[in-house]
N, C-alpha and C positions, 0 to 999 in steps of 0.2 A: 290863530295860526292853526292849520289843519294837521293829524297828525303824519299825514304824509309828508308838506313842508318839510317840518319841522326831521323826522327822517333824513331827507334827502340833504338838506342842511346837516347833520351831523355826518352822513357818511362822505358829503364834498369836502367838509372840516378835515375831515380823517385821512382822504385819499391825498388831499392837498399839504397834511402835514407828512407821510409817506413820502411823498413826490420831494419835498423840501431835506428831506433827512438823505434822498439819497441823490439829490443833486450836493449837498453838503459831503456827502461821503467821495463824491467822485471827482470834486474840488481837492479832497485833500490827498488823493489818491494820485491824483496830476501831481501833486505841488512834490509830493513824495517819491514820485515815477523821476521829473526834473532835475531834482538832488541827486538820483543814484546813477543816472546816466547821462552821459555828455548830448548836449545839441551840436546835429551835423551842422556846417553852413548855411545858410541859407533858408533853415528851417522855417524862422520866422516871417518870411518873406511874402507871401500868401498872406499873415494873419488879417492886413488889413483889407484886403477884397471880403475874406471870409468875412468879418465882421462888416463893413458894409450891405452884403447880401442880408445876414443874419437882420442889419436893422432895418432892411427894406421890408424883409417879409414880415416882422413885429411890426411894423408900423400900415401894412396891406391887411395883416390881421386882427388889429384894430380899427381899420376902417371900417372891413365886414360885420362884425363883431355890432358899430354902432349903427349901421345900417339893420341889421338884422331886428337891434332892441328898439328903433326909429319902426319899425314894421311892426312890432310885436305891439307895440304901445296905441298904435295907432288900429289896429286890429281890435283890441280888448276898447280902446275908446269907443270904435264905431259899436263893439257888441252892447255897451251899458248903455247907449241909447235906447230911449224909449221905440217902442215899436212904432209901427207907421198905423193907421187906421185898418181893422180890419175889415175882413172883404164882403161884409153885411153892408158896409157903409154905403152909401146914395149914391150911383150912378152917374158920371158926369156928362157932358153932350160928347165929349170926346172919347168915353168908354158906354158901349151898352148896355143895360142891367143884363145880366146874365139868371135866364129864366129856369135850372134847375142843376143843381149838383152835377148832375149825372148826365150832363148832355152830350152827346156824341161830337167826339172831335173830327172833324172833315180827314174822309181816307187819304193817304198821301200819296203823290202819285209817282213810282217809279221810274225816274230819268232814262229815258231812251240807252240802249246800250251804244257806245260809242262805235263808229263804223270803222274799219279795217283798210288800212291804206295801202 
């Protein structure tokens, strides 16, 4: 493991245990806000769209998520391939030998400007 990894792994460890201690702190901070203050009517009423929403989008952002790692894996697989033949190799009837490094590529020719209606 490189010592970047291996870096980045501890400071995701780190940010990820931060992120856990103050979702826990704001869990108990609700739970304690609940106790001291009455719920109006109706308060509740909402919870369950919000939470619906809430697990559309967790479950949209693990879609992305295995789409992305489906991509990434699949990128690093085509890179460990071995290479393709280099371009010393023998000429087929379908490509020309190509007769020096340095040959001039044909001037291209600038598209007519288009006329005005």
């Amino acid at each position: 493991m490189s010592k970047y990894v291996k870096l980045a792994e501890e400071t995701g460890d780190r940010y990820l245990a931060a992120l856990e201690q103050g979702q826990k702190n704001f869990l108990k901070y609700v739970a304690a806000m609940n106790q001291w203050t009455p719920r109006p009517a109706g308060a509740m009423a909402g919870m369950s769209a919000m939470r619906a929403f809430a697990s559309a989008s967790f479950e949209f952002s693990e879609r992305c998520l295995q789409q992305q790692k489906a991509l990434s894996e699949k990128f690093f697989g085509q890179s460990a391939q071995p290479k393709r033949a280099s371009a010393k190799a023998a000429p087929t009837k379908s490509s020309p030998a190509v007769t020096s490094s340095r040959q001039k590529t044909p001037a291209r020719s600038e598209p007519a400007p288009a006329e005005k209606s």
